[in-house]
N, C-alpha and C positions, 0 to 999 in steps of 0.2 A: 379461431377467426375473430376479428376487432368486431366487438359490440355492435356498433355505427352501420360497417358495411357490413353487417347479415342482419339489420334493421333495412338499410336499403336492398337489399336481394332479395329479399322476402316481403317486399311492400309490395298490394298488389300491380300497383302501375309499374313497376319495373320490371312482372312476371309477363304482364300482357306484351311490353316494349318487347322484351327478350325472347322473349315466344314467337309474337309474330315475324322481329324481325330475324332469328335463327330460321325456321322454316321458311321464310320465303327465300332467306338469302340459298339455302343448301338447294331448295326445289327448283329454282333459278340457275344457279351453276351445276346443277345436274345434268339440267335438260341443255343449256348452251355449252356445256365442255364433254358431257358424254352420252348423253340417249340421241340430240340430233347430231351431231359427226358418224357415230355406229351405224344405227338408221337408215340416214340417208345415204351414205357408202354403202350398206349391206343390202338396200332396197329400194329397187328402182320406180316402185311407186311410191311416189309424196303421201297419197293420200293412205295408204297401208302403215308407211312408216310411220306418219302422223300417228296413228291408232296404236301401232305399238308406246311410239315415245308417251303418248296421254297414259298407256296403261300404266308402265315401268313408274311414271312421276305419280299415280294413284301410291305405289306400294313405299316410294320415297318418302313420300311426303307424312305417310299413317306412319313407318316407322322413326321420322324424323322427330313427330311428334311426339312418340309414343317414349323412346330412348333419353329427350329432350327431361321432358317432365318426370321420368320414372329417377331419373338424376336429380334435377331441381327438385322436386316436390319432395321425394323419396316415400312414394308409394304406390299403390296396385293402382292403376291406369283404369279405374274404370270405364269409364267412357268409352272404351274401345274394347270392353268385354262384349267376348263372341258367343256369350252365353244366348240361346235362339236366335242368332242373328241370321239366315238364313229366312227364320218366318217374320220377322221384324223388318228387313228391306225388300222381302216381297207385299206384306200387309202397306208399309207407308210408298210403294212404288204404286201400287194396286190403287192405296188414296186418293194420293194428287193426280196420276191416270184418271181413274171414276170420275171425279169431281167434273174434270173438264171435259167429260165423256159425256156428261150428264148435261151440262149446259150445249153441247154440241147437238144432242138427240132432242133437246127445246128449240134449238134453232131450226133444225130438221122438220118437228111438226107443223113448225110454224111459217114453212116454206119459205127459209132468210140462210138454208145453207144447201150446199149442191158438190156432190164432188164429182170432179170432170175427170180425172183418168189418176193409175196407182203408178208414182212418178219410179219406182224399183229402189231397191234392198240396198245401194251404195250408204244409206244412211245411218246404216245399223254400224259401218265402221267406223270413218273418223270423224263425223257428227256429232254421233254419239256417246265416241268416248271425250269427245272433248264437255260434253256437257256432264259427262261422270267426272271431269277431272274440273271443270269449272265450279259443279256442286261440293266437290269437296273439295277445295281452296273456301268457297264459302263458307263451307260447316264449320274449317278444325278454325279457322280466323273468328268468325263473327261466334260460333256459338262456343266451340270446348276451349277458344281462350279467351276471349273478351267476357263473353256471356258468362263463362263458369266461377269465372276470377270476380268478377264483379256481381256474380249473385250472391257470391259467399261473403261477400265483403260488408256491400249495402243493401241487399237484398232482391229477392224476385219482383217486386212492382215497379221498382223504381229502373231497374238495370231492363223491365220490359219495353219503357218507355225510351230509355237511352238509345239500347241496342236496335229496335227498330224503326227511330229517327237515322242510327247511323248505315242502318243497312238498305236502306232507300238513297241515303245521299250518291254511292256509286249512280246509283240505276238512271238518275235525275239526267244525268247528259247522255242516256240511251237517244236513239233516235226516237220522234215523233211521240213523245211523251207528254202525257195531257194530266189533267187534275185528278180526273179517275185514276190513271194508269199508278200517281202518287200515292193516292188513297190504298192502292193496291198491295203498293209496296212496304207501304206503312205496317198494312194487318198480315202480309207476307211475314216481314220480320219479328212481329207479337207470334204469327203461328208460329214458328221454326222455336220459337223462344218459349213458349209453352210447353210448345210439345218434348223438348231438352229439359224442363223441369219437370215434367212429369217423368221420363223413365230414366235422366241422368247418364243417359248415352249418345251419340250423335245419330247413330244409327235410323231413329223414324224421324229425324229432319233431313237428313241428305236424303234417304231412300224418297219421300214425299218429293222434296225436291227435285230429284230427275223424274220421277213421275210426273208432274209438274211441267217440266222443261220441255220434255219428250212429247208430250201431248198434243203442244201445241202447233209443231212442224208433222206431228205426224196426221192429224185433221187439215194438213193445208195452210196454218196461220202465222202470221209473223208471232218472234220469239221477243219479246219485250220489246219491239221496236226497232228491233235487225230484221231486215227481210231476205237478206243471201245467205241466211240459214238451210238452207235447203229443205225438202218436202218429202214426207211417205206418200202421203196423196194430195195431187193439186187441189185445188177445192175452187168456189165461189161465195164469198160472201155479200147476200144483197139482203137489207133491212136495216134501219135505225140502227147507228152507231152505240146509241144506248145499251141495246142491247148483242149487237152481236160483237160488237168491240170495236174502237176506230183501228189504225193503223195502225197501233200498237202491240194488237192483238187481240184474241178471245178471251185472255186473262185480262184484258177490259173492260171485259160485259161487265153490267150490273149484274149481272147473274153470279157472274163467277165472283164478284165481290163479295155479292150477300151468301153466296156458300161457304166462303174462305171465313168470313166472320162467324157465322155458327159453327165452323169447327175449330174457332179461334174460342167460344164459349163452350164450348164443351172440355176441352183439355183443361181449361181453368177452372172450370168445377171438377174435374175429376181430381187436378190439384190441389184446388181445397180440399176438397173430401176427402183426399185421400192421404194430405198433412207434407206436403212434395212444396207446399211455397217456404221458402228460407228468409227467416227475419233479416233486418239489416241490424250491426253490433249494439245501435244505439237502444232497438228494439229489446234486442236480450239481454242488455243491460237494466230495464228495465223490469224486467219477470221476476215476480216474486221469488225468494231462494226458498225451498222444500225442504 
């Protein structure tokens, strides 16, 4: 191969280009030339067929990934080793669950939340897998290739600051999105980002993530701003926007702000400590030779 072009195929900005736009384009013409034609022909509820097509595009999309770079990189895919992944997406689902479990059970004692009846089980199907298949478009995009590509490149503080500048800019033309809700999404994107430099897998950012996601329609509250999300249980919220969250959500509250930031400090210490932050080249350029 000429010099020049495996200098450009191997720069990282032409890894991230290719990456994002090979996966989106395969998971894209999957699902409109053959999960929804089958599907929806094969079954006569939308909402069923939906749940299959989100799964099938789950298992398209990890392998598109995974086939993609095991070719370009030409090596072991970590990121998607299934070494305890089983307790690794129950621990980070458990997470982001708890977290807003716990700001919900604040709101409770303090008489600002009410739940008025259990709206039934339809949400467990195509609700939910679409927030499985929504979190993981997130993941394999913003964290195991922009994120990964550019930690290695420039390094963990700086690509922390990039990547969750650019992973709020979606969020920003949500519905009824307020300055809080920004701030949110800001230290959303720092935590997802931490917590991929700490174990080097996608695994306890996505798993948090729909823990995260799930939570909020399952206590009754809008999902960042969409309110025909549907509900596990309708709820009421009445008390200061402050705290219980405006319209945007419960991942509004100050509450669930200032929890998201202390576990936005704790990974990063655990990542110092634990030697998990990656210089950027100019850095190791730098380092004394041994």
């Amino acid at each position: 191969m000429n010099k020049t072009l495996k200098r450009v195929i191997e720069f990282p900005l032409t890894k991230i280009i290719l990456g994002i736009g090979i996966c989106l384009l395969v998971l894209i013409g999957f699902q409109n030339f053959i999960s929804k034609p089958i599907f929806y022909l094969l079954i006569d509820s939308n909402p069923l067929a939906d749940t299959f097509i989100n799964y099938t595009s789950v298992a398209v999309l990890l392998a598109t990934y995974y086939y993609l770079f095991k070719f370009y990189e030409k090596r072991q895919i970590f990121e998607l080793s299934k070494k305890n992944i089983l307790k690794v997406l129950t621990g980070g689902f458990l997470l982001g669950f708890s977290i807003l479990s716990f700001v919900i059970l604040i709101l409770y004692l303090l008489g600002y939340y009410k739940i008025i009846e259990f709206a039934g089980f339809s949400y467990f199907l195509a609700p939910f897998s679409f927030l499985v298949i929504a979190a993981l478009i997130e993941e394999i995009l913003f964290r195991a290739i922009l994120y990964r590509i550019l930690e290695n490149w420039i390094g963990t503080y700086i690509v922390l600051i990039i990547i969750s500048i650019l992973f709020e800019l979606p969020h920003i033309f949500n519905d009824n999105v307020t300055l809080l809700s920004v701030l949110l999404g800001l230290l959303f994107g720092f935590a997802h980002g931490i917590m991929y430099t700490y174990t080097k897998r996608i695994w306890l950012p996505f798993a948090f993530h729909l823990g995260w996601n799930f939570a909020q329609p399952f206590y009754g509250s809008n999902l960042s701003g969409i309110q025909d999300v549907g509900t596990i249980f309708s709820a009421e919220f009445n008390g200061p926007e402050l705290i219980t969250g405006s319209i945007y959500g419960i991942e509004d509250s100050i509450l669930s702000i200032f929890l998201l930031l202390l576990l936005c400090i704790v990974f990063l210490r655990l990542s110092i400590k634990e030697n998990k932050i990656v210089r950027n080249k100019l850095q190791q350029s730098k380092l004394p030779i041994s």
